[in-house]
C-alpha positions as a printed NumPy array, in Angstrom:
array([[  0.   ,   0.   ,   0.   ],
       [  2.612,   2.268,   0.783],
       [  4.313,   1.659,  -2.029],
       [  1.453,   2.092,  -4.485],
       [  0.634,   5.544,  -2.988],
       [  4.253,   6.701,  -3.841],
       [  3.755,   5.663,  -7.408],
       [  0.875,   7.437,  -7.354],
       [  2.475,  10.844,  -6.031],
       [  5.695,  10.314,  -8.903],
       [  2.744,  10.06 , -11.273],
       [  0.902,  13.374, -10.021],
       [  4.71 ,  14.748,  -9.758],
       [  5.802,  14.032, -13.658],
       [  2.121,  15.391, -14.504],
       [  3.198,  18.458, -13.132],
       [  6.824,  18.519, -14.082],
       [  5.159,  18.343, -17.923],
       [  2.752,  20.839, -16.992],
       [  5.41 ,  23.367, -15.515],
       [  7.612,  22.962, -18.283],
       [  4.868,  23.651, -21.083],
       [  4.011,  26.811, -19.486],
       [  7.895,  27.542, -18.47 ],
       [  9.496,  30.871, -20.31 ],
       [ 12.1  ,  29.646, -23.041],
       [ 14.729,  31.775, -21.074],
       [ 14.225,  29.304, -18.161],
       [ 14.672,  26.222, -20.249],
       [ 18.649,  27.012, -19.74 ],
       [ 18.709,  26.276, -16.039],
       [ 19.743,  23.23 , -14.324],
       [ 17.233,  21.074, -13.649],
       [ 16.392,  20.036, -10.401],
       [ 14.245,  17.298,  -8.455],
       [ 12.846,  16.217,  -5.492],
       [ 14.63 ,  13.264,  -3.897],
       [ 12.721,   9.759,  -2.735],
       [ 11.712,  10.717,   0.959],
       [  9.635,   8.676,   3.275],
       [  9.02 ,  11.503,   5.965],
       [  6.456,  14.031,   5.28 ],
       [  6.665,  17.634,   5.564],
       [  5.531,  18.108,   8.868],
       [  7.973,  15.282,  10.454],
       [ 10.635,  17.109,   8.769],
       [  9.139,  20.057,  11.063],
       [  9.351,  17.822,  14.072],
       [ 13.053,  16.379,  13.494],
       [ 14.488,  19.662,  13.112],
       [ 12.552,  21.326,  16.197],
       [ 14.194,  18.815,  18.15 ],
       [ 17.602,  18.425,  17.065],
       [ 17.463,  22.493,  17.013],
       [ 16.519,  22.053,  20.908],
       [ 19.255,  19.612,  21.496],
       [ 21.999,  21.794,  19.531],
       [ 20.812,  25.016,  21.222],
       [ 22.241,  23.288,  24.614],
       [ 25.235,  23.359,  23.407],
       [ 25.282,  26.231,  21.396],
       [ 25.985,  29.994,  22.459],
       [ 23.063,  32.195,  21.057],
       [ 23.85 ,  36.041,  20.73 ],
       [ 21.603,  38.175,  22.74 ],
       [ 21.682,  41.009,  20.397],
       [ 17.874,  42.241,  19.189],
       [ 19.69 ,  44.364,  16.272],
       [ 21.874,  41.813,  14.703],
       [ 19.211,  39.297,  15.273],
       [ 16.543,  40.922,  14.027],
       [ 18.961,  42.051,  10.733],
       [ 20.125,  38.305,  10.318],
       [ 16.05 ,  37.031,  10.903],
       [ 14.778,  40.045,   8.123],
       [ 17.43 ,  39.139,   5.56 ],
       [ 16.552,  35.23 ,   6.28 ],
       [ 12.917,  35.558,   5.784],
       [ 13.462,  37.475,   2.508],
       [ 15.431,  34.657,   1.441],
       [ 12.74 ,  32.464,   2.217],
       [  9.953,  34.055,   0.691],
       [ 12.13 ,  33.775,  -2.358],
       [ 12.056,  30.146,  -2.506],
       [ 10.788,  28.813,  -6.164],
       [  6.98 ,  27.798,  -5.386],
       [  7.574,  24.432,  -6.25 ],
       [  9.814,  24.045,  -3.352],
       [  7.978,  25.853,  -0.794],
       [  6.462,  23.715,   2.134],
       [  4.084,  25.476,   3.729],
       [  4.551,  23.501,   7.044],
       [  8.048,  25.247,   7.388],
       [  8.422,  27.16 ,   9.684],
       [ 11.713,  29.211,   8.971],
       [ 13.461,  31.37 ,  11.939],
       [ 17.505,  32.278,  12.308],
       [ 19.081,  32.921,  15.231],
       [ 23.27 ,  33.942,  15.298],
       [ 25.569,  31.992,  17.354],
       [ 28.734,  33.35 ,  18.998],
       [ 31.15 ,  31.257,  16.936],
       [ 34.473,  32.689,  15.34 ],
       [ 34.282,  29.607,  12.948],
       [ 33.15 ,  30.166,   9.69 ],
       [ 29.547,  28.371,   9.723],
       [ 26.321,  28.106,   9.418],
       [ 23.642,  25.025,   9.116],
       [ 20.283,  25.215,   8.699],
       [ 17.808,  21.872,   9.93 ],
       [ 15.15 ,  19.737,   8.478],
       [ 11.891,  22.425,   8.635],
       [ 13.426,  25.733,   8.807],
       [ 15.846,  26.7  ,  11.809],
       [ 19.068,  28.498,  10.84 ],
       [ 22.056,  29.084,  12.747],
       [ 24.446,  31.98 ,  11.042],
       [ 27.977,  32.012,  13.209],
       [ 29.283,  35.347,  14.544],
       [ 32.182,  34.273,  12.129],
       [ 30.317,  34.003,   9.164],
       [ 28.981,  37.697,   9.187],
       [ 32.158,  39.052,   9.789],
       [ 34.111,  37.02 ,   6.923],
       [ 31.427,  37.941,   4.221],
       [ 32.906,  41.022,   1.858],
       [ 28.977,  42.202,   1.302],
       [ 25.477,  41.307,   2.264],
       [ 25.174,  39.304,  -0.886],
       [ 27.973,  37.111,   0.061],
       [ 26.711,  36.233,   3.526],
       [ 23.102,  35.837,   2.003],
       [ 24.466,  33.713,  -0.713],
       [ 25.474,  31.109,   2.387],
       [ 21.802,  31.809,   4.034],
       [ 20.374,  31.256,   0.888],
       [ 22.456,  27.583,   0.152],
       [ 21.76 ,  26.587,   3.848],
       [ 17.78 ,  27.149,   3.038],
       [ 18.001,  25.317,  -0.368],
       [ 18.744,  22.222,   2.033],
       [ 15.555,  23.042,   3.878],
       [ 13.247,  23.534,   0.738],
       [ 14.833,  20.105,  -1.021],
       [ 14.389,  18.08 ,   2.363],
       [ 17.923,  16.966,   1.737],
       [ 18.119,  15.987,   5.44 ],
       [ 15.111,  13.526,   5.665],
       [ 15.83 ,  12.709,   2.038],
       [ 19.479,  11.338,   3.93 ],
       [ 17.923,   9.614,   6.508],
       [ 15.644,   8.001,   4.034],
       [ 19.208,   6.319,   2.345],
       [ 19.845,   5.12 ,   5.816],
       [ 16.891,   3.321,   6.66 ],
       [ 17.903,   1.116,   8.989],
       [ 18.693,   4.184,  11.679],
       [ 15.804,   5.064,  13.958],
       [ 14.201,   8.252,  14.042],
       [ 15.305,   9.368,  17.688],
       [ 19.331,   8.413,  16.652],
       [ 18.902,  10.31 ,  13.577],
       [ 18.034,  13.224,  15.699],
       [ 20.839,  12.629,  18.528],
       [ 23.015,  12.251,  15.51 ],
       [ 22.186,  15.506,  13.997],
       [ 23.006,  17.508,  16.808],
       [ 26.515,  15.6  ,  17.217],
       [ 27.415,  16.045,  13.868],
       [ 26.832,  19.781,  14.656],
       [ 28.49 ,  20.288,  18.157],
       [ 29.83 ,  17.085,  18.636],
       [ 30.71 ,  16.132,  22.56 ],
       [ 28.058,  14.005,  24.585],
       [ 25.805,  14.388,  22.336],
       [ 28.067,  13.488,  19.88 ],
       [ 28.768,  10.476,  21.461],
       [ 25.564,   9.29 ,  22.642],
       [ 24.934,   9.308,  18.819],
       [ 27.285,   7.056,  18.274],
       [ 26.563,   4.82 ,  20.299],
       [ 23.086,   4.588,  19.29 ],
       [ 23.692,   5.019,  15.272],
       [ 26.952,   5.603,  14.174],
       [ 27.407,   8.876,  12.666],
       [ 24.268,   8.77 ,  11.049],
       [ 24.311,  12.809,  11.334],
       [ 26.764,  12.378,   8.563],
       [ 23.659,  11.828,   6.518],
       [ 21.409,  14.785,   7.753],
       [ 24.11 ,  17.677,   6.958],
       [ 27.375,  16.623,   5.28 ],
       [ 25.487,  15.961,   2.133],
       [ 26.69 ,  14.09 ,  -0.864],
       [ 28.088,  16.537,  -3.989],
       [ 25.026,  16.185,  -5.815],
       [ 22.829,  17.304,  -2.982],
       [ 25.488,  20.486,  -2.599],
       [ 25.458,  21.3  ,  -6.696],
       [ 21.012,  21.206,  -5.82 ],
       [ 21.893,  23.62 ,  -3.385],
       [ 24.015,  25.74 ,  -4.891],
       [ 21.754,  26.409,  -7.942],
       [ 18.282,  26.289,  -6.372],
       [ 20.813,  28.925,  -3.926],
       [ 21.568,  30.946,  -6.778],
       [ 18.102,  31.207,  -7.71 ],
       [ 16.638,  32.354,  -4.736],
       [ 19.257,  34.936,  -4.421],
       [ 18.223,  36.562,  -7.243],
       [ 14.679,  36.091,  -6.978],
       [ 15.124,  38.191,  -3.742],
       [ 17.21 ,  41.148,  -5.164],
       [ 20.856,  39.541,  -4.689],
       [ 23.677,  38.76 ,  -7.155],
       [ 24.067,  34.957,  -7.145],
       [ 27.453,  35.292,  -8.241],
       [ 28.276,  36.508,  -4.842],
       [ 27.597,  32.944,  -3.784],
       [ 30.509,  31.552,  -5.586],
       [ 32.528,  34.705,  -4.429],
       [ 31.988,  33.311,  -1.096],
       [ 33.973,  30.498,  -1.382],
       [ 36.923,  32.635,  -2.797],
       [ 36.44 ,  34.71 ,   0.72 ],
       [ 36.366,  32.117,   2.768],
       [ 39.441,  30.08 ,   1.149],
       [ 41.222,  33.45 ,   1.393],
       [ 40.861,  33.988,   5.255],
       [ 42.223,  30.572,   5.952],
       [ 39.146,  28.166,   5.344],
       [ 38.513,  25.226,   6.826],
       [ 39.22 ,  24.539,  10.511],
       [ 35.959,  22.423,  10.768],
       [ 33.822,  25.237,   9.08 ],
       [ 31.113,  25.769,   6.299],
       [ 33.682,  25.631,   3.578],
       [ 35.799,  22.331,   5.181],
       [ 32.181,  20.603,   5.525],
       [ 31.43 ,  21.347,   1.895],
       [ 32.847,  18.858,  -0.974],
       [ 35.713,  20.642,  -2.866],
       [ 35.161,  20.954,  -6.007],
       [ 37.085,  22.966,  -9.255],
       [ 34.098,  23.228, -11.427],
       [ 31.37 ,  24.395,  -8.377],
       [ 32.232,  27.943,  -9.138],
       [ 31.902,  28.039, -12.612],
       [ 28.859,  25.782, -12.169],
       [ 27.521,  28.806, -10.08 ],
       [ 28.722,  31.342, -12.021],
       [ 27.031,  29.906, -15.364],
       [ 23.689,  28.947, -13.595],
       [ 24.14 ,  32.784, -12.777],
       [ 24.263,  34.026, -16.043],
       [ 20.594,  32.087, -16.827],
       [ 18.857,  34.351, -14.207],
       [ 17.555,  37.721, -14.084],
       [ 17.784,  39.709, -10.726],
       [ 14.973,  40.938,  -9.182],
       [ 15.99 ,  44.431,  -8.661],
       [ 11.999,  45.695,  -7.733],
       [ 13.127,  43.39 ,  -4.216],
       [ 16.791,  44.376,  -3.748],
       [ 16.937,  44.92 ,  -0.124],
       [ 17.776,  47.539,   1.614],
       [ 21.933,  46.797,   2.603],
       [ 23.249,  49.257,   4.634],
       [ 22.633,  47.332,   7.54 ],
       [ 25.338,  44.859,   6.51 ],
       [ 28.131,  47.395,   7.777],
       [ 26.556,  48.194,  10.805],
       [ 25.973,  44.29 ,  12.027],
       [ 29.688,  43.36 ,  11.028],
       [ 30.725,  45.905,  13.57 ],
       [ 28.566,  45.656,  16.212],
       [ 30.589,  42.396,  16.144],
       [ 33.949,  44.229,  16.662],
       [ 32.094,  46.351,  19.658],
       [ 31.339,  49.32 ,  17.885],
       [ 27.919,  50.668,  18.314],
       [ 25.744,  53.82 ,  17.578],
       [ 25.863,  53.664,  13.278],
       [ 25.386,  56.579,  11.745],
       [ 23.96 ,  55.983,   8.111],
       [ 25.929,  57.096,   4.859],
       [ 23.984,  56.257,   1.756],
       [ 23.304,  52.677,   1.435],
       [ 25.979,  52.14 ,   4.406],
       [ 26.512,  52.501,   7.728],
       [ 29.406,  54.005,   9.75 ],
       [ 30.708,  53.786,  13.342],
       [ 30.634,  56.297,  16.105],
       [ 34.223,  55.455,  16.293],
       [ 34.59 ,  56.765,  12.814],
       [ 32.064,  59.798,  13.511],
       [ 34.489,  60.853,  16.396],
       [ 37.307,  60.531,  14.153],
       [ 35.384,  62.717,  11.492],
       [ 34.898,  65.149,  14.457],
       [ 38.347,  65.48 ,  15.527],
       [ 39.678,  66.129,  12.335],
       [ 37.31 ,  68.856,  11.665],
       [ 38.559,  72.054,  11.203],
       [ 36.029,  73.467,  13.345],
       [ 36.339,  70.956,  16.375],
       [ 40.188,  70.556,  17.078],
       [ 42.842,  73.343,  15.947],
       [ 45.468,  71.44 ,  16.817],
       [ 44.765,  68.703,  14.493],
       [ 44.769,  71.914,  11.832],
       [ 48.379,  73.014,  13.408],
       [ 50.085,  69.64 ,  13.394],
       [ 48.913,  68.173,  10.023],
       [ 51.235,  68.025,   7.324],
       [ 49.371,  68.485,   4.449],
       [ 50.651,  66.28 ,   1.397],
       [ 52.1  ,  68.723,  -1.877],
       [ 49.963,  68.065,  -4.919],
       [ 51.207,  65.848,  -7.311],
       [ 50.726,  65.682, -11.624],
       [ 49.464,  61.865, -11.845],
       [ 50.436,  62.451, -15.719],
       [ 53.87 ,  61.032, -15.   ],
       [ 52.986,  58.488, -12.204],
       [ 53.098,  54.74 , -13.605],
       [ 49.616,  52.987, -14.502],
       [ 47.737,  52.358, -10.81 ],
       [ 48.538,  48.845,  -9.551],
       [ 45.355,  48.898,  -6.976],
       [ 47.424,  47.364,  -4.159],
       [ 47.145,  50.239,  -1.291],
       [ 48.309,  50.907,   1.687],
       [ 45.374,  50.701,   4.199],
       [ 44.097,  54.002,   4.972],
       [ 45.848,  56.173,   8.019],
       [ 43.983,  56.557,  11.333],
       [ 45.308,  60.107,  11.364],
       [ 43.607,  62.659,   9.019],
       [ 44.197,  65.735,   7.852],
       [ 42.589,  69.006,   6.55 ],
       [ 42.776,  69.852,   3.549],
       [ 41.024,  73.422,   2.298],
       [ 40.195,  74.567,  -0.64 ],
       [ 37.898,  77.699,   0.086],
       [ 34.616,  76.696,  -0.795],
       [ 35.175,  73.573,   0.331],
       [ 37.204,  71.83 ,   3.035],
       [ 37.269,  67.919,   4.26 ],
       [ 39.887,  65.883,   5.927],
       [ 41.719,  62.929,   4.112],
       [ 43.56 ,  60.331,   5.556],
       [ 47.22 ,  61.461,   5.995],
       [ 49.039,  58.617,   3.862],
       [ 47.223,  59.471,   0.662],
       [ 48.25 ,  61.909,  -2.491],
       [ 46.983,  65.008,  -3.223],
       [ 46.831,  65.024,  -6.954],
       [ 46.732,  67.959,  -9.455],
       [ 43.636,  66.928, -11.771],
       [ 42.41 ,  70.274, -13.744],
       [ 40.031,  72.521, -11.215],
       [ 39.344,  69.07 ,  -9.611],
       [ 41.31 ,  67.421,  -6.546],
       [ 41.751,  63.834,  -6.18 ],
       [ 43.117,  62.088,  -2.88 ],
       [ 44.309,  58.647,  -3.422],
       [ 47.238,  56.167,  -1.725],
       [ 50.032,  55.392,  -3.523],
       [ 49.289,  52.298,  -5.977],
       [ 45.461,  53.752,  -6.23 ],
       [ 46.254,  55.971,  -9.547],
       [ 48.894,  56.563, -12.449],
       [ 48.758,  57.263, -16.069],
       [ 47.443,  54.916, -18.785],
       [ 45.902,  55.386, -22.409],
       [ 46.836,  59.123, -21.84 ],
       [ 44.669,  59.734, -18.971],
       [ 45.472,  59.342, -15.191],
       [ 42.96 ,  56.499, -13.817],
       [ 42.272,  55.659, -10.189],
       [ 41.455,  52.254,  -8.716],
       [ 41.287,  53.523,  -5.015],
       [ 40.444,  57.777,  -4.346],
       [ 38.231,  60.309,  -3.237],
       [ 37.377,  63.127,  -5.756],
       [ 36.451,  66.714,  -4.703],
       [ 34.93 ,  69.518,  -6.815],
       [ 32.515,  72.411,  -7.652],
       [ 30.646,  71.797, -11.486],
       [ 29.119,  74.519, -13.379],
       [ 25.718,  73.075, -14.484],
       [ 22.646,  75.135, -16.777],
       [ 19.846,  73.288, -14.985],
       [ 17.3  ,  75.24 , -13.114],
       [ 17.084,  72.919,  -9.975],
       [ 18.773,  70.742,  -7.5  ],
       [ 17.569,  67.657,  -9.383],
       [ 18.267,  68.373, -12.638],
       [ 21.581,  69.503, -11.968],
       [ 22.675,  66.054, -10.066],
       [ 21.536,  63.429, -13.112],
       [ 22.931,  66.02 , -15.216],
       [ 26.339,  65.722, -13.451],
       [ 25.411,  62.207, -13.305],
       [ 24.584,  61.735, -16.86 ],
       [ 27.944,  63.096, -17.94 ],
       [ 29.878,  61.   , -15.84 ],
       [ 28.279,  57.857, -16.791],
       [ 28.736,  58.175, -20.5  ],
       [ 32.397,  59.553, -19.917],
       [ 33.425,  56.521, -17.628],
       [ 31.086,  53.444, -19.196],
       [ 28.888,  53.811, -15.636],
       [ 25.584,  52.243, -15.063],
       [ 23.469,  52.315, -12.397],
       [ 23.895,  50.184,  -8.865],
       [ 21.858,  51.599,  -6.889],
       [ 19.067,  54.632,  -7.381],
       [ 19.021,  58.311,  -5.984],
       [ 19.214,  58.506,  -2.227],
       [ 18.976,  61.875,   0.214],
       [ 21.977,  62.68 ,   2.035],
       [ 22.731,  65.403,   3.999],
       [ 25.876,  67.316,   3.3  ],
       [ 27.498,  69.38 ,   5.556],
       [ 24.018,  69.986,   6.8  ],
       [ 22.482,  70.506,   3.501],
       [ 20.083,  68.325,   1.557],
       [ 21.643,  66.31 ,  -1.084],
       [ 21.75 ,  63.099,  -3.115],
       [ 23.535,  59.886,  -3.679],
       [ 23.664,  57.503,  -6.329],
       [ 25.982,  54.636,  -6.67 ],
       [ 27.434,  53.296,  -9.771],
       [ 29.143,  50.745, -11.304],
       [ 31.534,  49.915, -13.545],
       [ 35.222,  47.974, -14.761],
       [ 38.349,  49.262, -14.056],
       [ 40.05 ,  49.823, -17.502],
       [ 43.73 ,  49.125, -16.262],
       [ 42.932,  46.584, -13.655],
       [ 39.899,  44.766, -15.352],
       [ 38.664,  44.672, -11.426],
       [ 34.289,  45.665, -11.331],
       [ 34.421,  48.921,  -8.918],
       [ 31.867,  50.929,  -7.633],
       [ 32.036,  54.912,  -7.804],
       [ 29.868,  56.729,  -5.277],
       [ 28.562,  60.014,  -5.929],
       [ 27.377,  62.529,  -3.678],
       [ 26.138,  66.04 ,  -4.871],
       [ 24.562,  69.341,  -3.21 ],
       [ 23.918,  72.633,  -4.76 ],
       [ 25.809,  75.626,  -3.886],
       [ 24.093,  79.198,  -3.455],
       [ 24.897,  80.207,  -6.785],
       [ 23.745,  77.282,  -8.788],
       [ 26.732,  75.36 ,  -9.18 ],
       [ 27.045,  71.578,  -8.082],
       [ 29.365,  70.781,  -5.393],
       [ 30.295,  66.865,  -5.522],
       [ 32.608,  64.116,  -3.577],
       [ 32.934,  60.745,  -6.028],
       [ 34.686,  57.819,  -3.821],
       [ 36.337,  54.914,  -5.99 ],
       [ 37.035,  51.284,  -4.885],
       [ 37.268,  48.305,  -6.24 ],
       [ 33.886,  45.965,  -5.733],
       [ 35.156,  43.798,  -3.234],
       [ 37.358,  45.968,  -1.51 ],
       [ 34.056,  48.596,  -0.527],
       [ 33.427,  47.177,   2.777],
       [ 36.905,  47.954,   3.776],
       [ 37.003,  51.667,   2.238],
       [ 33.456,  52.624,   3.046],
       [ 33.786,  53.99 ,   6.562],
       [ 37.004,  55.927,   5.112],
       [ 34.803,  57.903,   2.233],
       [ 31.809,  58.058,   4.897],
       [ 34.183,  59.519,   7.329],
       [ 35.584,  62.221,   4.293],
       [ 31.752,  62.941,   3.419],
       [ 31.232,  63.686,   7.573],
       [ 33.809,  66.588,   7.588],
       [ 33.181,  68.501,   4.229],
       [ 32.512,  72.278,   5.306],
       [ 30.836,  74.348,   2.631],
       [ 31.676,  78.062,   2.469],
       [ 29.417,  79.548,  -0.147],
       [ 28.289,  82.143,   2.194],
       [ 29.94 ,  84.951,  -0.219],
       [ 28.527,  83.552,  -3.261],
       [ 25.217,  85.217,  -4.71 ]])
């Protein structure tokens, strides 16, 4: 009887496979296929198994009793979840994350919908799409049923050991070895999955990241991160099968799917949760990015306003001509602690003391050594902050910015990241945009910030910040701490 029923569900289940694939857009033809796998456990027992093993690992565990980083980690979760393909949503899940205090690189999710993200995890990602792109593999797990779908290949293990198992496999110690004494290592089966169940994962991953506004590329990025802060050590990327092609595999599943820009979420949160982490609290919001009161203080004392003998003791840096400088290499020096002030009449702001002031035209450019140089007969940055005042014909605020805007996107190959934002400058309403685009001497994708406000008399003042994509996290708080001390001084101006 039981057996008969499941022929009759693989029936009903090709019937709709046919069904969904008649109706399917051509474009969508090009993705990887994927199926359910033979499971004996319904839905809601998958519900059951993971409630429990979740209460037996949270024993063990070390929850973070942070509202704000929890309630960031839960919101980005959920819209995850909600992005889950409709023929893998169960609606007996039940999804929830919680954040454990964990330097390891991890995170696991369980048979149902609980998700654990380490403290580690959030602070190794290079951008909210990275550590979503792990949230979003861990959940693909959930929606396939790949742990049940285990336990089904190991039949002869009882429920109750497959669920002391689990929670050995995750935190090992008595648990761990009351497990294996009862089953041995049958948790093996519930999350070290076999490669085909991580290649499922990693596309139906890719998918839901961009059905819920992310870049699925950032997914395979992640692995790059990870294997470049050491790796391993018993962590996500250790418990994951190595494999050469999983990155292209990503990548080219990647290149099938459209992103959902209509639910790109809001990011600048990202910032603020890595370093309430490092025990800096109070953000302060720059564009689509948060900064630290650490880094507002900083701003503040290198005001010229605030601390005159910051003014007295600075040495300011002589401008250079970039025209003779060799092409930019993009390997900087991290930015200084120590800033200085740097005033130009209508304008002042204070740069970090080990980077080049650089003759440019009317414009001035601050950048470290290795951030800029000449190539194709024109100096190019990789790594800078760009200052400046820009005559503009338009009537208001608004039309001056995307007309500044406009300009600088056809002149540099730009296109849009992210849309217009307000931002306050110096006080005054203003706008940012962010953009994107390729290096031309490094081939690296960088993004170029720009922040405008008009002046008294019409003109446009502006502040463009260059980095290289992955490197933004790093150089953010720098160019937010740059935009904190600009002084205007249009007072004279008609």
């Amino acid at each position: 009887m039981y057996r008969l029923k499941n022929r009759n569900a693989a029936r009903l289940l090709i019937l709709q496979i046919a069904l969904a694939i008649a109706i399917m857009p051509l474009a969508s033809l090009a993705q990887t296929p994927i199926k359910a796998h033979s499971n004996k456990f319904k839905p809601e027992e998958d519900v059951k198994l993971g409630r429990e093993a979740a209460a037996e690992a949270e024993k063990q565990m070390q929850l973070v009793n942070d509202p704000d980083l929890a309630g960031y980690i839960a919101r980005v979760g959920e819209g995850l979840a909600a992005a889950i393909p409709p023929e893998f949503q169960n609606p007996e899940f039940q999804y929830y994350f919680k954040v454990v205090n964990a330097k390891e690189i991890n995170a696991f999710a369980l048979p149902g919908g609980p998700m654990y993200v380490n403290t580690g995890m959030i602070s190794a990602a290079k951008s909210e799409d990275e550590m979503a792109g792990v949230m979003a593999h861990e959940i693909s797990h959930v929606a396939l049923r790949h742990g049940t779908a285990q336990v089904t290949k190991a039949q002869k293990y009882s429920v109750l050991s497959g669920i002391m198992g689990m929670g050995g496999a995750i935190m090992g110690g008595p648990l761990g070895t009351a497990a294996q004494m009862g089953a041995q290592g049958v948790g093996v089966y519930l999350l070290k999955y076999s490669r085909e169940y991580e290649t499922e994962a990693d596309l139906l991953g890719a998918r839901i990241m961009a059905q819920a506004g992310y870049d699925p590329r950032e997914l395979a990025n992640m692995f790059r991160t990870i294997e470049s802060q050491g790796g391993g050590g018993g962590g996500w990327f250790s418990s994951h099968p190595s494999s050469k092609d999983r990155y292209a595999k990503i990548n080219q599943e990647a290149q099938m799917l459209q992103i959902n820009t209509a639910a790109a979420p809001d990011k600048r949160d990202f910032i603020a949760a890595q370093q309430r982490l490092t025990g800096q609290s109070n953000q302060a919001f720059v564009g689509n990015q948060a900064i630290s009161e650490n880094a507002q203080s900083r701003t503040r004392a290198a005001s010229p306003d605030l601390d005159a003998h910051a003014q007295a003791t600075a040495q300011i840096t002589q401008p250079r001509n970039a025209v003779n400088s060799p092409a930019p290499t993009g390997r900087v020096e991290s930015p200084a602690a120590n800033y200085q002030t740097v005033d130009k009449g209508v304008f002042a702001a204070s740069i970090p003391q080990n980077w080049d002031e650089l003759e440019q035209g009317n414009e001035f450019w601050f950048s470290p050594k290795g951030g800029y140089g000449s190539a194709n007969g024109r100096t190019i940055f990789t790594h800078a902050i760009n200052l400046g005042v820009a005559q503009t014909s338009a009537r208001n605020a608004q039309q001056a910015t995307e007309e500044f805007v406009n300009r600088l996107k056809q002149s540099n190959k730009l296109k849009v990241h992210t849309g217009y934002e307000p931002m306050n400058i110096d006080k005054r309403p203003g706008r940012l945009i962010t953009l994107e685009g390729v290096n031309e001497v490094t081939g690296r994708p960088e993004f170029v910030i720009v922040v405008m406000t008009q002046l008294r008399n019409g003109s446009l003042f502006y502040l463009i910040a260059v980095s290289p994509k992955d490197e933004y996290p790093r150089y953010q708080p720098t160019f937010a701490s740059i935009l904190g001390s600009v002084k205007l001084n249009d007072s004279g101006a008609p």
